[in-house]
N, C-alpha and C positions, 0 to 999 in steps of 0.2 A: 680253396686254393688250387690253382695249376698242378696235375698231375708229374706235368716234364718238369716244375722250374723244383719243386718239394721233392722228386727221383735224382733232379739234377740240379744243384742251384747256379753250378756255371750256366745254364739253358739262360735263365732268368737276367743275368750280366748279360749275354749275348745279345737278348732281346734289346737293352736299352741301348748295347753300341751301335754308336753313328755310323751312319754308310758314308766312312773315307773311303774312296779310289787312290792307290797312290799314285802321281803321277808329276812328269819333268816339269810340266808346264810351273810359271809362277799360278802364285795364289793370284794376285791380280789379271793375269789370262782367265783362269776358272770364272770369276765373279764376275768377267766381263764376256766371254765367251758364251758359258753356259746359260744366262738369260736368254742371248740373241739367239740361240737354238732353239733352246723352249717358244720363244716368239715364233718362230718358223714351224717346229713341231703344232704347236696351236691352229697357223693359220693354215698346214696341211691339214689336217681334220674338219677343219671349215670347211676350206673348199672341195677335199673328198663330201663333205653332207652334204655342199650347196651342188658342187657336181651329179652327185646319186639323185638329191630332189629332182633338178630337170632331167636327167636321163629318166628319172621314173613318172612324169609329167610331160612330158614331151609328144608331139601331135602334130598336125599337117601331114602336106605332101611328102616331105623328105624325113616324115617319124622314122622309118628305120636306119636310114645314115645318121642320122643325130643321134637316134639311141643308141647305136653303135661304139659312133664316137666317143660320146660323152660316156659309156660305159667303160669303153678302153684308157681315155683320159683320169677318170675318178680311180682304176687303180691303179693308175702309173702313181697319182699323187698319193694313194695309199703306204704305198712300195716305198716312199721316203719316208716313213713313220719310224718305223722301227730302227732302221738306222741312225735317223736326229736322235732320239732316246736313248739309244746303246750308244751313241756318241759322248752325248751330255754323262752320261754314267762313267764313261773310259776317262773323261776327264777331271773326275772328281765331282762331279756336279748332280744336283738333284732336277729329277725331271718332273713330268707334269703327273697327277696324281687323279685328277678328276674332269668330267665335263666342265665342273663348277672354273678349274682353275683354268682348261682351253677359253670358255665363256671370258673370264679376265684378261686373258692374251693375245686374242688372235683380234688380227687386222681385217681379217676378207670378213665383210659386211654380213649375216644372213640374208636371208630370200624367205619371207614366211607368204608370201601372197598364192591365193588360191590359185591363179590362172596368171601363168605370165606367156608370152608372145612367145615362137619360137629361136625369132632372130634375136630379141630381145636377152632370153636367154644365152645366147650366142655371145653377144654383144656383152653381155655381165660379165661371162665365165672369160671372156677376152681381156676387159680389163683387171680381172683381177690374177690371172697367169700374170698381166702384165707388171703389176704390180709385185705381185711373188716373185717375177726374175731380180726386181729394183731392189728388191729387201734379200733377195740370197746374194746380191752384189757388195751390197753393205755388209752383210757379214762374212763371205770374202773377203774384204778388206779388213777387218776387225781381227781375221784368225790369221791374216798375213800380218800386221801389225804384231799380234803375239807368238805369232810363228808355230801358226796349228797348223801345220801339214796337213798331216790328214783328216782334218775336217775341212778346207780348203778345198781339196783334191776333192772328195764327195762333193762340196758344192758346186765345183765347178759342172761336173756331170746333171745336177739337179736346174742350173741353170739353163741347160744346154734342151734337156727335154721340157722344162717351161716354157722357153722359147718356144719348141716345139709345137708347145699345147696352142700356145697362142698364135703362130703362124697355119696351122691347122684349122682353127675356129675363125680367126681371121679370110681366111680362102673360103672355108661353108658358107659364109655372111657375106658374103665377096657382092652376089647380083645387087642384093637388096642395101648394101652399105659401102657402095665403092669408094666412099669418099674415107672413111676409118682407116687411120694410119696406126 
């Protein structure tokens, strides 16, 4: 037996209570909110690992702007992590708990290929910022819809440096891909 819960058997009650957050929102915000979070938390950690693989793979002529970039890029999208998560938590909601459960939620595709191109690279990590801005737009709307402030308010900042990410990789790819809108 448990030293703390047989010293203390309130310990043991505590253990099994559920992590409520209390908070204004409805219940129906929560359970619609907090998925689309988790969804987004998920596909930040993706593309942080798919970001870090080519930054840590990466080669040619322009290796150190790319590694650079792509270094600076991977922790900006880091940097949204903890926030989505203490979000989802402020709101009453549960967040992600393992690889296993990001693997079930996230959108941004992996990259397991031994040798990829370095525009190529470019060109992946492009459309999928570009995608991450389309999916932080949606749930945008979804936290105005339930009148989440501030989770809103953070998105709209997250949006704003996706854009970023992707008008930034977009320019590096510029010679060899002018035609990429």
């Amino acid at each position: 037996m448990d030293k703390t819960s047989s010293a203390n058997p309130s310990a043991k009650a505590r253990q099994r209570a559920p992590l409520a957050t209390r908070t204004d929102l409805h219940p129906g915000a929560v359970a619609a909110i907090g998925p689309a979070l988790n969804a987004l938390l998920a596909d930040a950690f993706a593309l942080y690992l798919k970001t870090k693989n080519f930054h840590w793979h990466m080669s040619g002529p322009h290796f150190r702007d790319y590694h650079l970039l792509l270094d600076e890029q991977a922790s900006q999208v880091f940097a949204m992590t903890d926030p989505l998560a203490e979000r989802v938590r402020k709101i009453g909601g549960m967040t992600l708990h393992s690889i296993g459960n990001i693997a079930r939620l996230q959108r941004v595709l992996d990259n397991d290929a031994d040798y990829v191109e370095p525009q190529d690279m470019l060109a992946e990590l492009r459309e999928d910022n570009r995608a991450m801005a389309a999916q932080l737009r949606e749930a945008h709307d979804l936290c105005d819809e339930h009148r989440d402030v501030a989770s809103a308010s953070l998105i709209e900042n997250w949006i704003d440096e996706t854009e970023r990410r992707t008008w930034f990789l977009f320019e590096a790819s510029r010679s060899q891909d002018s035609g990429a809108h």
